[in-house]
C-alpha positions in Angstrom: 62.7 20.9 15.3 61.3 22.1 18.7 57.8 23.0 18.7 56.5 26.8 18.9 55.7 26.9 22.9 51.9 28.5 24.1 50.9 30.3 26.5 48.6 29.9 29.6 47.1 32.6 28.3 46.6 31.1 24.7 44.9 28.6 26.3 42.5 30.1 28.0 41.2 32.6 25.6 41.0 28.9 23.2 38.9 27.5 25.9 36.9 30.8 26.5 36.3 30.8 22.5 35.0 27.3 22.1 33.2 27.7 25.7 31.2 30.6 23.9 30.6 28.6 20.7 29.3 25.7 22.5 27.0 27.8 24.3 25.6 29.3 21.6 25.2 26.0 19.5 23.4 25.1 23.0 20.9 27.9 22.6 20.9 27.5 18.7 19.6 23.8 19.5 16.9 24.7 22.2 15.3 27.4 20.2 15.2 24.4 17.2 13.6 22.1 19.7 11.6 24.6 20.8 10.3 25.3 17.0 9.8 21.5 16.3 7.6 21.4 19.5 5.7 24.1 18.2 5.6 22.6 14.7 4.4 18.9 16.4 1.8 21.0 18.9 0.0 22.8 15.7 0.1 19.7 13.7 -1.3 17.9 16.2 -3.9 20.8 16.6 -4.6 20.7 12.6 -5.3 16.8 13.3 -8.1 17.0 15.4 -9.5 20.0 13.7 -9.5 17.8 10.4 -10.7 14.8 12.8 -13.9 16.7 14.2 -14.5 18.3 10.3 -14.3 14.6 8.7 -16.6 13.2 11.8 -19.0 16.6 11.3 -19.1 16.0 7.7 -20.3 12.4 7.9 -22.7 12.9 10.9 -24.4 15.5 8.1 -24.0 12.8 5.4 -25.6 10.1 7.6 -28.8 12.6 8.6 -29.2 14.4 5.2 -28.7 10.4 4.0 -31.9 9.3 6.3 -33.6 12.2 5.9 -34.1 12.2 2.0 -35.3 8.7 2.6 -39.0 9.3 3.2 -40.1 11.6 0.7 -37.8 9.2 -1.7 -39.7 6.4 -1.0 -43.0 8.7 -0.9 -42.9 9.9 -4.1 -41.8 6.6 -5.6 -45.0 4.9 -4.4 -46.9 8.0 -5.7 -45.5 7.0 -9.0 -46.1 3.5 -8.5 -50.2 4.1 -7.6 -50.5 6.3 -10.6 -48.9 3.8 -13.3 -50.9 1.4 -11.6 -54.1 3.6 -12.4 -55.3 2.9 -9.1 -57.0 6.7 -9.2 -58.2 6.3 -13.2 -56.4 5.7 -16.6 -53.6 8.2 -17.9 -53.1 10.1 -20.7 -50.1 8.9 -23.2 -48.1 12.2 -21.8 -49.0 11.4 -18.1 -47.8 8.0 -18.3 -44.7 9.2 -19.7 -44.2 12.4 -17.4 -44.9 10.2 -14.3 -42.4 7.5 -15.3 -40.1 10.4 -15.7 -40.4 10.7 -12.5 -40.0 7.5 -11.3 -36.4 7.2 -13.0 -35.5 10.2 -11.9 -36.6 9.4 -8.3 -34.6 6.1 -8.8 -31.6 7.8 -9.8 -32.2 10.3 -6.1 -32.4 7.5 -4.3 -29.3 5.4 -5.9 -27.3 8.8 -4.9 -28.5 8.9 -1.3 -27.5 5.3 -0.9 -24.1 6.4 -1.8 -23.9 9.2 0.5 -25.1 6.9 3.3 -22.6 4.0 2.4 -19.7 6.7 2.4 -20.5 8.1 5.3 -20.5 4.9 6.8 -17.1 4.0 5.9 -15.4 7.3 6.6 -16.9 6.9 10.2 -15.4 3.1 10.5 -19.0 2.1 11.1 -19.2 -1.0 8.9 -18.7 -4.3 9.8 -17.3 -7.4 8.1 -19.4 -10.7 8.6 -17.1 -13.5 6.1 -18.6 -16.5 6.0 -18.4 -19.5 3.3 -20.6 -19.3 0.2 -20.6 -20.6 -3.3 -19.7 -18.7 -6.3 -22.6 -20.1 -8.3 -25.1 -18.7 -5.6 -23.5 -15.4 -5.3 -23.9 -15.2 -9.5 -27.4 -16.6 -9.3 -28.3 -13.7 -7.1 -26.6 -10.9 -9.7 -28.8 -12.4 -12.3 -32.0 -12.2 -10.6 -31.1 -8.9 -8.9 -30.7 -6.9 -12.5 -33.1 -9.0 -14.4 -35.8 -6.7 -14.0 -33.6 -3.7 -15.2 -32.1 -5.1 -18.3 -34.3 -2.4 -20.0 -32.3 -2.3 -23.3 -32.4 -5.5 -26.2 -29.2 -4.0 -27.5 -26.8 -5.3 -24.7 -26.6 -8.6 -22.7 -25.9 -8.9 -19.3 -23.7 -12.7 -19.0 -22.6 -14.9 -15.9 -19.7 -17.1 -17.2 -20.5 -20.4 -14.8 -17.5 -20.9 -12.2 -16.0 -24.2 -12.7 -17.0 -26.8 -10.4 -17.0 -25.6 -6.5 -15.2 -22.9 -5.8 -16.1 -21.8 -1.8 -15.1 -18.4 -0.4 -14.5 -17.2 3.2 -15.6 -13.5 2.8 -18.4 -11.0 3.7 -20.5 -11.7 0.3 -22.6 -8.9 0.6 -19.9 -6.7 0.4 -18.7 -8.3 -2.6 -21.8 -8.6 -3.9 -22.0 -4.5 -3.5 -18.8 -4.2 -5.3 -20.1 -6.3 -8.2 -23.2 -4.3 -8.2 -21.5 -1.1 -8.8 -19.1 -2.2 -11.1 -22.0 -3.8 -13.4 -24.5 -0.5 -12.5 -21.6 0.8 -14.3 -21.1 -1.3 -17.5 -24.4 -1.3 -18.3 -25.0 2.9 -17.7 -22.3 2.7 -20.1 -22.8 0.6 -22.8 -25.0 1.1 -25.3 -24.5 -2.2 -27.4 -23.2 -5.3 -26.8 -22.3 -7.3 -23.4 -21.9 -7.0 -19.8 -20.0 -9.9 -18.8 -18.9 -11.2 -15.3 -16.2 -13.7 -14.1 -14.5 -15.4 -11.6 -11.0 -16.7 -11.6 -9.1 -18.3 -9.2 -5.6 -17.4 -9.1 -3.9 -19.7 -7.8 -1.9 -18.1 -5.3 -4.6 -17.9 -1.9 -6.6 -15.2 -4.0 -9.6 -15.0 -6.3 -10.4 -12.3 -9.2 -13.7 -11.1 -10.1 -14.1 -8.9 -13.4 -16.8 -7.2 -15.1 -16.1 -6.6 -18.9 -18.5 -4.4 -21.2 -18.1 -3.6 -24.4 -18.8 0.1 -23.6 -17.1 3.6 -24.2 -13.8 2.7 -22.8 -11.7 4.9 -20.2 -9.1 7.0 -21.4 -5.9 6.3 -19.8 -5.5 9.9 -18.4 -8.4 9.4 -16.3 -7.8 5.5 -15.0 -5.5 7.2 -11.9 -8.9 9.2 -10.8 -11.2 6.8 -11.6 -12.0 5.3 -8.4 -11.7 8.6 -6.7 -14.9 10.2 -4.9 -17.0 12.2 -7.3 -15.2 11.0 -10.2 -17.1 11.8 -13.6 -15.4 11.0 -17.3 -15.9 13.8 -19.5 -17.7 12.3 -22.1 -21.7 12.8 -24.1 -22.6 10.4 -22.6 -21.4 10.7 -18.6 -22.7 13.8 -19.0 -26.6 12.8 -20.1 -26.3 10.1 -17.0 -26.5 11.5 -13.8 -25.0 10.0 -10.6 -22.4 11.1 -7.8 -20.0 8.9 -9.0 -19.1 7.3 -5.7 -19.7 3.8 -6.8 -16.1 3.1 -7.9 -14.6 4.7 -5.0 -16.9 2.7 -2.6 -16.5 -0.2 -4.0 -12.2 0.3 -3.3 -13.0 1.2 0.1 -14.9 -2.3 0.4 -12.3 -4.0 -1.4 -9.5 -2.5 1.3 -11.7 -4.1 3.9 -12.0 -7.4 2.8 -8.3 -7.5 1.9 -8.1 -7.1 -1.2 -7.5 -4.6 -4.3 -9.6 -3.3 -7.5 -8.3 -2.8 -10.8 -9.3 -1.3 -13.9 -8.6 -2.0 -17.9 -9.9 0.4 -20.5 -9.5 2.0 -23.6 -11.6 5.0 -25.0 -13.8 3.6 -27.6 -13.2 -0.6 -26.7 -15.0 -1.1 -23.6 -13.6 -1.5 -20.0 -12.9 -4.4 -17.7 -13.4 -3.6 -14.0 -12.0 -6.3 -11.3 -11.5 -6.4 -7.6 -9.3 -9.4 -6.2 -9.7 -10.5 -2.9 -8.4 -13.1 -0.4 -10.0 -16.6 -0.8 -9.7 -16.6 3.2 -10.5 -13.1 4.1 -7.6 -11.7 6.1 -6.4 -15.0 7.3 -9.4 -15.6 9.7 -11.1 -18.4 7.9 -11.8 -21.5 9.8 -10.0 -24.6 9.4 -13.4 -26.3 8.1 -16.2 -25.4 6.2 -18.6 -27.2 8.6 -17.5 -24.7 11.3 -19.2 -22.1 10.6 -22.5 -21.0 8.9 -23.4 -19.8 5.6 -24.1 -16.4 5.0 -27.7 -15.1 4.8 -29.4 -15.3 1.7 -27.6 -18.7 0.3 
């Protein structure tokens, strides 16, 4: 069976045809290319707009943050000189008034700290100094640092002892920060009961710290937002404490920086247990040997 014959002519209007559709899949794919550029130019544009607006907003942070500093601490020593009745004795309503101030010039500057400490992380500005330290020095510090604020007999604030020595390469006063929030917390929250604190060694290069209270509890719709910036729980009595509720989403961002991860386990009405697990050698930069470096301030 012979095969149909075709033309020179065939052939060249075939050629001409896919010519033409190669030249407009040509110009199809430079006008995509020239979209996508577009697309990566105003991206790139949105970028550094978002860059300056995130530096701008914690520049403001950082001045508004020092700013509120000195009449903070002005109006606290106020309040100090008159419960002191260094200017003559106070009514029963003075004393009280004034002291309201005082707490409520506490909780001011608690916020501002915040502010500042966020600020300071957004912009990159803080620096890890690890060093070794003892877990039974760290823990003796917690106790004597809240102490003086374990204003309620209803609820007691406990250190379970770590067992024997157990050293840690890490920036302490960072952890020791992320402990402080995460028992500021228990306690705010509890009304009766205990604040507890642990340490456990995993086993596996990392370490796990965990404050447990036998507060209000979490409700699981809101453990996913919970160490989010300006995260408040809906509750009585979240509502009748004030705070920016920063704390928890600091205390991530110091976690991330030291390596490691914080956790959260809570049910509404049974209390919460708050954790953060770190490296024992933070980020693989301990040295070899205790003796090679020196102990962190404070211990």
């Amino acid at each position: 069976m012979s095969m149909p014959s075709v033309s020179v002519e065939e052939l060249q209007a075939e050629l001409a045809r896919k010519a033409a559709e190669l030249t407009a899949l040509q110009q199809e794919l430079e006008e995509t290319n020239r979209g996508v550029l577009a697309l990566y130019a105003e991206l790139d544009t949105q970028a550094q707009q978002l860059q300056h607006a995130t530096e701008l907003k914690s520049r403001f942070l950082a001045y508004m943050s020092h700013e509120f500093r000195t009449p903070i601490a002005a109006i606290r020593s106020l309040a100090r000189l008159l419960l002191d009745r260094v200017d003559g004795p106070l009514s029963e309503e003075q004393e009280k008034q004034v002291k309201f101030i005082q707490s409520t010039t506490a909780e001011f500057a608690e916020m501002v700290d915040d502010l500042l400490d966020l600020a300071k992380v957004e912009a990159g500005r803080v620096e890890i100094s690890p060093a070794w330290f003892e877990l039974v020095d760290l823990f003796s510090a917690l106790r004597g640092m809240f102490r003086p604020v374990l204003n309620n007999p209803d609820v007691v604030l406990l250190f379970e002892e770590p067992q024997g020595e157990l050293p840690l390469y890490t920036d302490d006063k960072k952890l020791s920060q992320i402990l402080r929030n995460f028992i500021s917390n228990a306690l705010k929250f509890t009304a009766k009961g205990e604040v507890r604190v642990s340490a456990r060694d995993n086993g596996n290069g990392t370490m796990t710290f965990a404050v447990s209270d036998t507060g209000i509890g979490i409700a699981p719709e809101f453990h996913h937002a919970i160490f989010q910036d300006f995260a408040q729980l809906d509750s009585p009595i979240q509502k009748r404490l004030r705070g920016t509720g920063l704390g928890l989403s600091l205390s991530k961002r110091l976690a991330a920086l030291l390596g490691g991860t914080v956790g959260l386990q809570s049910e509404l009405g049974k209390g919460s247990t708050f954790s953060v697990t770190l490296p024992v050698h933070e980020l693989s930069t301990a040295p070899a040997a205790r003796g090679e470096t020196h102990g962190s301030d404070g211990h």
